[in-house]
C-alpha positions as CSV (number, residue, x, y, z in Angstrom):
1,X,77.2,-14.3,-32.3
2,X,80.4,-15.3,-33.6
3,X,81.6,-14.0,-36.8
4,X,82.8,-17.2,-37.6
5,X,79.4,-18.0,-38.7
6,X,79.6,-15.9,-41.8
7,X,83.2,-17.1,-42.7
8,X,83.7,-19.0,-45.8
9,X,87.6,-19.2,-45.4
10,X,89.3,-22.4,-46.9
11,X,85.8,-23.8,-48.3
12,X,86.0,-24.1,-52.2
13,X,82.7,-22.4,-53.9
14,X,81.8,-22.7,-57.7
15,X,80.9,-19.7,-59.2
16,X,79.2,-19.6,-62.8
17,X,78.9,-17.2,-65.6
18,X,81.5,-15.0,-63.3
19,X,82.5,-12.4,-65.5
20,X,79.2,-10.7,-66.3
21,X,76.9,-8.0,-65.5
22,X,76.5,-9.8,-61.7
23,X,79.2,-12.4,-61.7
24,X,82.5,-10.1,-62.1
25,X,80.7,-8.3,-58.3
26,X,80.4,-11.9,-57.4
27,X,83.4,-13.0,-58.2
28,X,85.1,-10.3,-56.3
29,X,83.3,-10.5,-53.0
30,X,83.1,-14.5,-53.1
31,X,86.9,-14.1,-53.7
32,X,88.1,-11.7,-51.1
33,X,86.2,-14.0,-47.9
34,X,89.3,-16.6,-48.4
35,X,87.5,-19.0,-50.4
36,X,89.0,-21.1,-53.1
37,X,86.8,-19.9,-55.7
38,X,86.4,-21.6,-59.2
39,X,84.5,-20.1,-62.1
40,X,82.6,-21.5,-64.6
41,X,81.2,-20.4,-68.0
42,X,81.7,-21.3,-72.0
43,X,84.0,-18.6,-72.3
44,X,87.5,-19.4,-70.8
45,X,89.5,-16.5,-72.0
46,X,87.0,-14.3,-70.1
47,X,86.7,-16.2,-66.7
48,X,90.9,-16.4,-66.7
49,X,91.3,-12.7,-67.0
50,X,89.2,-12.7,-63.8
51,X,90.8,-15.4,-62.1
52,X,94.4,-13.3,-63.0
53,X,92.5,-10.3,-61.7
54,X,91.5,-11.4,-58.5
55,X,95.4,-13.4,-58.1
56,X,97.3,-10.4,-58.3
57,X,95.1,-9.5,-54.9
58,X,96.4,-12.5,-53.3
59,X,93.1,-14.3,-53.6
60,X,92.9,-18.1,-55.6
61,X,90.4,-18.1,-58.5
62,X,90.5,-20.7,-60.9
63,X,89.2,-20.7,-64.6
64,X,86.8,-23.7,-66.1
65,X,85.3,-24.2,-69.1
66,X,81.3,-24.9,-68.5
67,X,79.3,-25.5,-71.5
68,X,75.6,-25.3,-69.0
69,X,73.5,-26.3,-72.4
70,X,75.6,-29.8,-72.5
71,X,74.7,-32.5,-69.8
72,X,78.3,-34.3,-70.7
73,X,80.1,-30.4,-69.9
74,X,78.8,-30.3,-66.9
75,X,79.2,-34.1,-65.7
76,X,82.7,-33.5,-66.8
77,X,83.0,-30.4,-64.7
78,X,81.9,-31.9,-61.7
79,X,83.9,-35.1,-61.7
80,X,87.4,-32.5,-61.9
81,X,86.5,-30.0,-59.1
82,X,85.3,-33.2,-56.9
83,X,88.9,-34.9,-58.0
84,X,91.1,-32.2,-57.4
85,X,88.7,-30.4,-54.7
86,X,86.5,-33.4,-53.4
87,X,82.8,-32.1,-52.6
88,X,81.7,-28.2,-53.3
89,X,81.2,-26.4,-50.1
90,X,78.7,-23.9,-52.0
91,X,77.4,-23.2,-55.5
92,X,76.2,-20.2,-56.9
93,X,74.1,-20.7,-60.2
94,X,74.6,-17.4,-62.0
95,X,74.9,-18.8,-65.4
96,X,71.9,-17.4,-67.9
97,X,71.5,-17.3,-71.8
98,X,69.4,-14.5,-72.7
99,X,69.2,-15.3,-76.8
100,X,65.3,-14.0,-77.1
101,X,65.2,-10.4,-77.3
102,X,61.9,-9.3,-77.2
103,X,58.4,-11.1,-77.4
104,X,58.0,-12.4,-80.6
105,X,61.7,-14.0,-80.5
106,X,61.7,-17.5,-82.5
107,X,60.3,-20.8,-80.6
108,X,64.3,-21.7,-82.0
109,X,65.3,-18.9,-79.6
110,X,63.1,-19.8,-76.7
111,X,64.2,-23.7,-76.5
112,X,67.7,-22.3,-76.6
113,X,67.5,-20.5,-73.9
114,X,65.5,-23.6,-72.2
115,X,68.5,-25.6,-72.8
116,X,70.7,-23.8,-70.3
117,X,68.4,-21.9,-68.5
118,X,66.1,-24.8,-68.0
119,X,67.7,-28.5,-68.7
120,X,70.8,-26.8,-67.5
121,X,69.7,-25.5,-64.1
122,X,68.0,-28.7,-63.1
123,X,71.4,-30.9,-64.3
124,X,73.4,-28.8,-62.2
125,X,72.1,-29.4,-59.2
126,X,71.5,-32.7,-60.0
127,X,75.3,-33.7,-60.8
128,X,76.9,-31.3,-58.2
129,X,74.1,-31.4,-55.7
130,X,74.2,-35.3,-55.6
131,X,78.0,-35.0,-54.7
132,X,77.4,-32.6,-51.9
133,X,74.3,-34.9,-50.6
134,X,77.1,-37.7,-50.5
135,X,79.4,-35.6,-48.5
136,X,76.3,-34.7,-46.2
137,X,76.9,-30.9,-46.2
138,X,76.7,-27.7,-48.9
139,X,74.8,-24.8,-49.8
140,X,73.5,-24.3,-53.4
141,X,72.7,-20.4,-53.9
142,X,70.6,-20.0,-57.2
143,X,70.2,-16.3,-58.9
144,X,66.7,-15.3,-59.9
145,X,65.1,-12.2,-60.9
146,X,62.3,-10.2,-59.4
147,X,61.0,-10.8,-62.9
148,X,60.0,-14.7,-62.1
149,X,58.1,-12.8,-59.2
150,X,56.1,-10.3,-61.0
151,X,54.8,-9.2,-64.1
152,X,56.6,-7.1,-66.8
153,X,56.5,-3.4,-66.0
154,X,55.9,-2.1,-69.3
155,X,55.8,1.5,-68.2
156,X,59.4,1.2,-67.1
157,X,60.4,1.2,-70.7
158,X,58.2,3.7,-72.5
159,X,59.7,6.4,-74.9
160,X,63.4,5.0,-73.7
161,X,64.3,2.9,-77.0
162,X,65.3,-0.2,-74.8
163,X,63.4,-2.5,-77.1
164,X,61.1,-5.0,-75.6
165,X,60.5,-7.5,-72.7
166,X,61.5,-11.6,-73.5
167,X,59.0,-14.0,-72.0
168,X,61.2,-16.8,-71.6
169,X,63.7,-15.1,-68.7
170,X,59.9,-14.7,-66.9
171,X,59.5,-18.0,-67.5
172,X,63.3,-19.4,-66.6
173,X,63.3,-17.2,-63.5
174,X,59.7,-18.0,-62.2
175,X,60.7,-21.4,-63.1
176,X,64.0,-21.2,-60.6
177,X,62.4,-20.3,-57.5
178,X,59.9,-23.2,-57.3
179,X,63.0,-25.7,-58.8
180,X,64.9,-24.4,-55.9
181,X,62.3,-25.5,-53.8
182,X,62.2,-28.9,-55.2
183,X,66.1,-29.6,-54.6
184,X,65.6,-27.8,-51.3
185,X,63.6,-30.5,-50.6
186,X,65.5,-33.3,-51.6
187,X,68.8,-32.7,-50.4
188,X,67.5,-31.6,-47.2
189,X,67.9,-34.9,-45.4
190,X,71.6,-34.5,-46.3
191,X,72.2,-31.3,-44.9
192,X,72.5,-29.8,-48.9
193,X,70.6,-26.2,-48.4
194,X,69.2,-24.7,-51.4
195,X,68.0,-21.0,-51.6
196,X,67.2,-18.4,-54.5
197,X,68.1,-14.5,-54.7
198,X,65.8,-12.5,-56.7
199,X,67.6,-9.5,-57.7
200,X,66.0,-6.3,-58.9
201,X,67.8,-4.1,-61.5
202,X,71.3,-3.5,-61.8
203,X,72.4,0.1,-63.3
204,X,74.0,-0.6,-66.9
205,X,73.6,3.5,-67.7
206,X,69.9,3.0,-68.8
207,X,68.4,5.8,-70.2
208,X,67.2,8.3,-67.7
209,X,63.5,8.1,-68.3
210,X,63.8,4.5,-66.9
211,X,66.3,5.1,-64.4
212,X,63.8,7.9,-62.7
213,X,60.6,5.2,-62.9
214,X,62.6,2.3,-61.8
215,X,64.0,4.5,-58.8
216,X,60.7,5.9,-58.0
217,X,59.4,2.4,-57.3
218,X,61.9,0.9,-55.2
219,X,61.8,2.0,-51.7
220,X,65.8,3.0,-51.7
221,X,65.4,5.4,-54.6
222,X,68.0,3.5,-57.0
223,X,69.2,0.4,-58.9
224,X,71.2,-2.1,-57.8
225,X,75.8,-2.4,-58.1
226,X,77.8,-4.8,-58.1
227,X,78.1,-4.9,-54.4
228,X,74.4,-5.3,-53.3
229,X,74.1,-9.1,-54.1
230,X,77.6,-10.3,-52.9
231,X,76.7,-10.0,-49.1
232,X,73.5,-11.8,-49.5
233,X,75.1,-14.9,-51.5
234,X,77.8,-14.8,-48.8
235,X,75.2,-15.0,-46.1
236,X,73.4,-18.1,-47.7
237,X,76.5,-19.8,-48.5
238,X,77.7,-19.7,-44.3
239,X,77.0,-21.6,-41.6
240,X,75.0,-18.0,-40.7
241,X,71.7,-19.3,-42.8
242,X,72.1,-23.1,-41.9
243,X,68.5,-23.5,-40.9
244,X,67.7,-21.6,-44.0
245,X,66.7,-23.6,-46.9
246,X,64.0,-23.4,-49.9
247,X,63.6,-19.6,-49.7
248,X,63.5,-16.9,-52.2
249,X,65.1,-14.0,-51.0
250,X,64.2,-10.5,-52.6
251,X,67.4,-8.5,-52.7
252,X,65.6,-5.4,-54.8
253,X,65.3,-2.1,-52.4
254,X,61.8,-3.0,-51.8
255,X,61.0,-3.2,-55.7
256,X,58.6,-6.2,-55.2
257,X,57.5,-4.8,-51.6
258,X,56.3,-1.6,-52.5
């Protein structure tokens, strides 16, 4: 098999929320395949310090403001990358807003989170899928969770002091994977493929009392870096997975499998 197939040199791929807990390891391996990579997010200043980052290693990484909870941001995004860019080759739907911290967070909180999480899921595919449907080709990669797989593992978090578990990212996430189905569907016909990642944890220096349960039930014994998602977007995003389409792909260490 040719490595071309996994090549994404030259293709232009949109990248949002990159400079967070698994967008900065995104941005990085997304930018070091040759790609012209644009990232997206509310927060400039953050996304430029990347794109300055990832320059000074020869690679080309632009900064764009994305407001995801505003239909008129996004239209407006996707009418500049298609002018300066024409059509996305890929998009990666990393984006999240995470403003309910626990279960009994506000309704207020909740249908903030809906907004972007949600409305603004469904409007990005909508306003850049369209495009690439028009240009008959593209691959939109969507990150879930394991978390709109299964349900909360409260044992995880006992005695550690992390606080507590947020229905609406179970909700948001669970919510992806059949929404990528729906767009996997539509686009189809035009040769747009549309596929979901459902990451397991990612070490942030958690207390150890969780780290030992949450390595215990994964069948690698440990969390996830910032390199374990990077190959897998890659992989959906190339001509390698071009008869894959409307999938949710488990990338946890056998978390959900065990």
């Amino acid at each position: 098999m040719s490595n071309d197939l996994f090549s994404l040199q030259g293709r232009t791929l949109l990248l949002t929320g990159g400079a967070g807990l698994y967008g900065r390891g995104l941005a990085a391996m997304l930018a070091a395949t040759g790609a012209r990579l644009i990232l997206a997010a509310r927060d400039v200043a953050k996304l430029r310090k990347v794109a300055d980052e990832e320059a000074a290693l020869g690679r080309t990484v632009i900064a764009e403001q994305l407001d995801q909870g505003d239909e008129a941001s996004i239209a407006a995004l996707a009418e500049r990358v298609h002018e300066k860019f024409g059509a996305l080759d890929g998009l990666v739907n990393n984006a999240v807003l995470r403003p309910m911290k626990g279960t009994n967070g506000s309704a207020e909180q909740f249908a903030e989170s809906m907004k972007v999480n949600a409305t603004g899921l469904m409007l990005m595919h909508r306003h850049f899928g369209r495009k690439m449907a028009d240009a008959g080709r593209g691959s939109i990669v969507n990150i879930g969770s394991i978390q709109g797989m299964i349900g909360p593992s409260y044992e995880l978090y006992q005695g550690t002091g992390m606080g507590d578990l947020p229905p609406d990212y179970f909700f948001h996430k669970g919510g992806m994977e059949n929404l990528t189905r729906f767009y996997a569907a539509l686009y189809g016909p035009s040769s747009v493929r549309v596929n979901c990642l459902a990451p397991g944890g990612f070490f942030n220096n958690q207390p150890e009392p969780f780290l030992q349960r949450y390595c215990e039930h994964t069948m690698l014994g440990r969390m996830a870096d910032e390199t374990d998602l990077g190959g897998a977007v890659i992989f959906l995003l190339s001509d390698a997975s071009r008869y894959i389409t409307g999938v949710n792909l488990p990338v946890d260490g056998g978390y959900t499998a065990k």
